[in-house]
LOROLO-605464 format. One record per residue (C-alpha): residue in one letter; x, y negated, z. Coordinates in steps of 0.25 Angstrom, whole numbers, padded with zeros to 4 digits, always signed. Example, Ala and Ser with C-alpha at 12.3 -4.5 7.8 and 13.67 -1.06 7.14 Angstrom:
a+0049+0018+0031;s+0055+0004+0029;
//
This chain:
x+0443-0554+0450;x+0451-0543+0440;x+0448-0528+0443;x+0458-0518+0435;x+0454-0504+0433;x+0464-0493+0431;x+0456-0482+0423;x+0443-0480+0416;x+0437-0469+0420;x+0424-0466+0431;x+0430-0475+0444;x+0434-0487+0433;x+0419-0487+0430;x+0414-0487+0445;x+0425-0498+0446;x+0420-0508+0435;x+0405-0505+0440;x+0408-0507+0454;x+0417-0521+0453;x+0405-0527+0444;x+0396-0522+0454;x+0403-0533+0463;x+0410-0541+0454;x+0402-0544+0439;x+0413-0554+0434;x+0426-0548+0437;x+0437-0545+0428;x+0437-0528+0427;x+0450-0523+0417;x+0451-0508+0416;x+0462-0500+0411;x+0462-0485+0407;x+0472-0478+0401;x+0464-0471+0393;x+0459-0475+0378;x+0444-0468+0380;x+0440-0469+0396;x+0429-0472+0403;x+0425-0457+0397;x+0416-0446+0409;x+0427-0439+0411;x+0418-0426+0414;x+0413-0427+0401;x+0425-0424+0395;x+0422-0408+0394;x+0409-0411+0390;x+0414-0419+0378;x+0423-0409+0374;x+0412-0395+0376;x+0402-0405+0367;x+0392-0409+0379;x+0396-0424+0377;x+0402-0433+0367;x+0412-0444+0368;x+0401-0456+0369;x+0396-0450+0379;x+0407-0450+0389;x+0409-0463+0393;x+0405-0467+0406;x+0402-0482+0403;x+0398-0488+0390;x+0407-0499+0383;x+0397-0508+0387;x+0400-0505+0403;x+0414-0510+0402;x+0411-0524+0395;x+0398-0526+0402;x+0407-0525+0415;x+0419-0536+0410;x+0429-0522+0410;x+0440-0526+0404;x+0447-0511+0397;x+0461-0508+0395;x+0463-0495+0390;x+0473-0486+0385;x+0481-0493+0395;x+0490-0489+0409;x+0489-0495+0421;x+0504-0493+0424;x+0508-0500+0437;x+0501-0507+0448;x+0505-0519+0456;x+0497-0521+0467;x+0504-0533+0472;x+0502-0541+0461;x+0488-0534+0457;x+0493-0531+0443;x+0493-0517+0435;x+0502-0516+0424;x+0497-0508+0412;x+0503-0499+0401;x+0500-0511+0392;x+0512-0520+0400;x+0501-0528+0406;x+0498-0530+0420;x+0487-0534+0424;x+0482-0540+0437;x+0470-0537+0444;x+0463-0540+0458;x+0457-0527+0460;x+0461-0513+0453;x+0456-0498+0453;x+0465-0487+0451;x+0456-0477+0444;x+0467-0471+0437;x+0461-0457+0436;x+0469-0444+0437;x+0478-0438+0428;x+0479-0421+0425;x+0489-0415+0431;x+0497-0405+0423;x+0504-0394+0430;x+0521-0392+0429;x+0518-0379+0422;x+0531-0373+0415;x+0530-0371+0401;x+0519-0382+0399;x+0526-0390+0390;x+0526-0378+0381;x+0511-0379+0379;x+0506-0384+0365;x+0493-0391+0369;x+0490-0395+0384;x+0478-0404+0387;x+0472-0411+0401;x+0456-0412+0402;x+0455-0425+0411;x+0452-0436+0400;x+0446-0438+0387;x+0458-0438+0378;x+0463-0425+0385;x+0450-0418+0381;x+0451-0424+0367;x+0464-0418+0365;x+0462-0406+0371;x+0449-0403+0361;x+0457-0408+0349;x+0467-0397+0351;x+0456-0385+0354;x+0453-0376+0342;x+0443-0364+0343;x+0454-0356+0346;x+0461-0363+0357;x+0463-0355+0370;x+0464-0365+0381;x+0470-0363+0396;x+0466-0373+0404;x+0475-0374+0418;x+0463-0377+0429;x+0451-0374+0434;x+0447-0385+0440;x+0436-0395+0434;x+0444-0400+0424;x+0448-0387+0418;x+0433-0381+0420;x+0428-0392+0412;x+0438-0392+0403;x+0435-0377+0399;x+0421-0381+0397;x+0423-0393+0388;x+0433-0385+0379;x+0428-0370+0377;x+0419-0374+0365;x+0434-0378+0358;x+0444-0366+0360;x+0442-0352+0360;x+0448-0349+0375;x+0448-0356+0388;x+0456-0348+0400;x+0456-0357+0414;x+0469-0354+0424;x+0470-0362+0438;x+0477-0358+0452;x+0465-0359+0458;x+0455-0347+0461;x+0441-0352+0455;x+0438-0362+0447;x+0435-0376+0449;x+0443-0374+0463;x+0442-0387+0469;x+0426-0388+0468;x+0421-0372+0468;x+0421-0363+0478;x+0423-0349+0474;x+0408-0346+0470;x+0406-0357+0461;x+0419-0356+0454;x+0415-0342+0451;x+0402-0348+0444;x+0410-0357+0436;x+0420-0348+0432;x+0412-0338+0427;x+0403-0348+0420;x+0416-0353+0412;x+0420-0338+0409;x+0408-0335+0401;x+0411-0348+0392;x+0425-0340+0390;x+0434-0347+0400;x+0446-0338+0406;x+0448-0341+0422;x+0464-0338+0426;x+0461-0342+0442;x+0471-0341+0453;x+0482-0343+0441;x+0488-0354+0432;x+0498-0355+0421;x+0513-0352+0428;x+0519-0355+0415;x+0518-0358+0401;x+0524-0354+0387;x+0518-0361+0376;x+0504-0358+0376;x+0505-0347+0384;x+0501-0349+0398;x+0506-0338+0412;x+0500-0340+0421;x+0503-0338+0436;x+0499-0323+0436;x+0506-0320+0425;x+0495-0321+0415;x+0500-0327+0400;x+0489-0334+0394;x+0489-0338+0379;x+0482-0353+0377;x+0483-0365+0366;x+0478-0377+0373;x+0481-0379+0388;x+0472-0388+0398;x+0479-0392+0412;x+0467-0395+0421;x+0474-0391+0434;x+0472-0405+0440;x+0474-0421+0440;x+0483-0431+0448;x+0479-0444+0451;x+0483-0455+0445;x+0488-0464+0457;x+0502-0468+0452;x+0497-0483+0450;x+0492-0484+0464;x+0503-0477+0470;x+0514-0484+0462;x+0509-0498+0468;x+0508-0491+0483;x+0495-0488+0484;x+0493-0477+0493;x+0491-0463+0485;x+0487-0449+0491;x+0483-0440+0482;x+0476-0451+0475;x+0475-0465+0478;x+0471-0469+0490;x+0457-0477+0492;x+0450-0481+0503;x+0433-0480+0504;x+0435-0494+0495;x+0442-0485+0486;x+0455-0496+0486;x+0469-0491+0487;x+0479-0495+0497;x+0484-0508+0488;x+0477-0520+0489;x+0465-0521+0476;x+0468-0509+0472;x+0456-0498+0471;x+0456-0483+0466;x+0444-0474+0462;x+0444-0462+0455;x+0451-0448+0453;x+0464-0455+0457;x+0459-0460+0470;x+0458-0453+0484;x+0447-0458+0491;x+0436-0453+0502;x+0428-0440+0501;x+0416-0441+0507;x+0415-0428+0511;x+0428-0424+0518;x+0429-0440+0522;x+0445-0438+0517;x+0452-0446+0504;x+0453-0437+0494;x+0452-0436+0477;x+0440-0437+0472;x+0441-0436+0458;x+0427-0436+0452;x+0420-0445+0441;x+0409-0448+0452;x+0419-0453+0466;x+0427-0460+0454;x+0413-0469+0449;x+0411-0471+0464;x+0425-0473+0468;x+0427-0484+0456;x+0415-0490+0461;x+0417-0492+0474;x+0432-0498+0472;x+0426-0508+0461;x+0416-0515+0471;x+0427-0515+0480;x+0436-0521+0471;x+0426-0532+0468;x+0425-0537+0482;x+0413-0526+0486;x+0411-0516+0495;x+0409-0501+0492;x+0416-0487+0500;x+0418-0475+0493;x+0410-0465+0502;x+0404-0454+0494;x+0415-0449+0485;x+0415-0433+0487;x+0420-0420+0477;x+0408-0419+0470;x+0409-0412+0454;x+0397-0411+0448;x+0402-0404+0433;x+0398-0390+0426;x+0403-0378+0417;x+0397-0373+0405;x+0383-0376+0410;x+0387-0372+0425;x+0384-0385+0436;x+0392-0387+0445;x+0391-0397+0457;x+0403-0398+0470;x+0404-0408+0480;x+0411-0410+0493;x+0420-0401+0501;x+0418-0384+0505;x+0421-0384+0519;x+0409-0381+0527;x+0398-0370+0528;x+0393-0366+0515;x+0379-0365+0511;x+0378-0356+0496;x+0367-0352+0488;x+0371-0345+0476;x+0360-0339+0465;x+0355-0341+0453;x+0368-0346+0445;x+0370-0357+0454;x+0379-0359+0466;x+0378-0368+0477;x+0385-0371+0490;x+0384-0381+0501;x+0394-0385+0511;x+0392-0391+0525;x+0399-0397+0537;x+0396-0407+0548;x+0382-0407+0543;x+0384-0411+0530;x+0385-0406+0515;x+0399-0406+0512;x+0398-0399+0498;x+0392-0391+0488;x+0394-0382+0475;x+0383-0380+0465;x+0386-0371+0453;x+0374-0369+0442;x+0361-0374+0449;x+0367-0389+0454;x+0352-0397+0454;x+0352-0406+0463;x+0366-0406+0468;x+0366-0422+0470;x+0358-0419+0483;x+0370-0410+0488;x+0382-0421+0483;x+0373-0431+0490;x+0373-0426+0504;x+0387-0423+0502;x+0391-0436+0499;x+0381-0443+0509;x+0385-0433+0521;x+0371-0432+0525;x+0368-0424+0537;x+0364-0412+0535;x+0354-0411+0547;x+0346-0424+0540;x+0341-0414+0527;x+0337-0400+0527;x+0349-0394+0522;x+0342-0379+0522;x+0334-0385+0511;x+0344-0393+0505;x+0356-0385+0504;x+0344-0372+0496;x+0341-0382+0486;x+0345-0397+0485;x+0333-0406+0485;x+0326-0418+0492;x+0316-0413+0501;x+0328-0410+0510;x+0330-0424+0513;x+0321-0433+0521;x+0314-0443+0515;x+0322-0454+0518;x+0334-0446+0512;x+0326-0441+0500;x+0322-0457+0495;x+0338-0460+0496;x+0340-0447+0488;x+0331-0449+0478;x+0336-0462+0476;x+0349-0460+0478;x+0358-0449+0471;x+0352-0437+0471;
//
């Protein structure tokens, strides 16, 4: 049996350690596109602020490749796939074929038609390794930097660059910060948590226009910068799928096996749409922990086992300048909040369940919270009163507390 693997990042890793888990002697070949992968992509600001270093941000030793027969291809494309004749061809002018195959193809920044950006002398991404290499290279202790998003990936990138340049200003359309996980409270945390390291917030605006490195933007505000970040966002990368009529929504299609609509082929990671535990819909799930899992569970698949993909939920677990943060699940319920003592806290119910929480500052024990989310445990079967004032153990029975214990929590 020959399993290919397109990509090298977290849901390769789950792939290769759930075939062997199966299957200890098949042929594995991986192909990335990139020259250094198998890199903690959340690490990457941490590398760049000083908290890490580059030994340290590999997710698996050398020693996890050979040790699993992983043949590696990298610096190479997969550029077209023929799922007819279960072969891929790559950048190299080979085509290779296979018996099973993973799409875990990632996602790729997207960079907003914005007039006048051509004109910009040094414009950078923040998704992969070389992005933040290139972008620390070309900062100076002078530089003044607009990053285009407030989103995670601009947040983090304002935090692992603000010991290298002399000025950091944030714009974004939306009205808070970190949008898609916030709500209005915690934002406001954050925000001001980032302001007094320095960082400018232009909200509910966003660069119009630009002329060199001067930025207007949409409320007529000019702003003077010398390196340029577009964080507003990423695509996935579904064109190799799509191409060879796999079906495609927003990402690619999978179902609770995580396979794709042609025959052998599997998909995992940011660029697959797959099932969300909470709202029970298909939906992107891009997030380093759903990718492990999703790879995971498509590789015992691929080797003849049998696994479903049931808990993947929005979970981030990340921080800012020393401020923790936790989100998981959706908002749309009755709210339970307890805000003191510079932390923040607020649970989310319906249907007699926890369908989310927001922690900001204080986030001990937050694994109890993401656990009954993701389990969907009654409400009525805990003492919730207790629970939801201060997350602990003695709110389960005893029957639930041995599981916990040696479970995930």
């Amino acid at each position: 049996m020959r399993y290919v693997i397109i990509g090298g990042s977290a849901a390769a890793i789950g792939c290769i350690e759930g075939v062997r888990s199966v299957d200890k002697t098949g042929e594995i070949i991986l192909i990335t596109g990139e020259t250094e992968w198998n890199y903690s992509r959340p690490l990457i600001s941490y590398l760049l602020e000083g908290k890490t270093t580059r030994d340290k941000m590999w997710c698996r030793p050398d020693s996890f490749f050979t040790r699993n027969g992983v043949t590696v291809k990298a610096g190479v494309l997969a550029t077209a796939l023929d799922a007819g004749d279960r072969t891929v061809r790559l950048s190299t002018g080979e085509r290779l074929a296979y018996d099973r195959l993973l799409a875990a193809t990632g996602s790729r920044p997207f960079v907003p038609p914005i007039p006048g950006l051509e004109t910009v002398e040094r414009t950078f991404c923040f998704q992969t390794l070389s992005d933040a290499s290139a972008l620390a290279e070309a900062l100076r202790s002078e530089s003044r930097v607009l990053i285009l998003g407030a989103g995670l990936t601009g947040v983090k990138c304002a935090e692992g660059i603000r010991g290298l340049c002399a000025q950091i200003a944030i714009a974004d359309l939306a009205p808070r910060v970190l949008p898609a996980v916030l709500d209005d409270t915690a934002a406001a945390m954050v925000q001001a948590r980032m302001e007094e390291k320095g960082v400018r917030f232009y909200l509910n605006d966003s660069a119009a226009a630009f002329r060199g490195n001067t930025a207007r933007l949409q409320s007529g505000t000019e702003l003077e910068f010398d390196v340029l970040v577009t964080a507003v966002g990423v695509r996935p990368n579904t064109q190799l799928v799509a191409d060879a009529g796999g079906a495609v929504d927003r990402g690619i299609l999978v179902d609770g096996r995580c396979a794709t609509t042609l025959p052998d082929v599997y998909a995992a990671g940011d660029c697959a749409q797959g099932y969300d535990a909470v709202s029970g819909e298909k939906r992107m799930l891009p997030l380093w922990p759903n990718a492990m899992l999703q790879g995971e569970t498509a590789g015992i698949n691929m080797a003849g086992g049998r696994a479903d993909y049931t808990q993947g939920i929005a979970l981030n677990a990340s921080g800012v300048f020393g401020l923790h943060m936790v989100t998981a699940g959706s908002y749309e319920g009755e709210s339970f909040t307890v805000q003191r003592d510079g932390s923040y806290k607020r649970l989310v119910t319906a249907d007699g369940v926890l369908k989310g929480v927001i922690m900001v500052g204080d986030v001990s024990r937050a694994g109890i919270y993401t656990d009954l989310i993701r389990k969907k445990k009654p409400l009525s079967e805990i003492d919730f009163d207790l629970i939801r004032e201060s997350p602990q153990l003695m709110a389960f029975s005893q029957k639930d507390r041995r599981v916990q214990l040696g479970g995930e929590v």
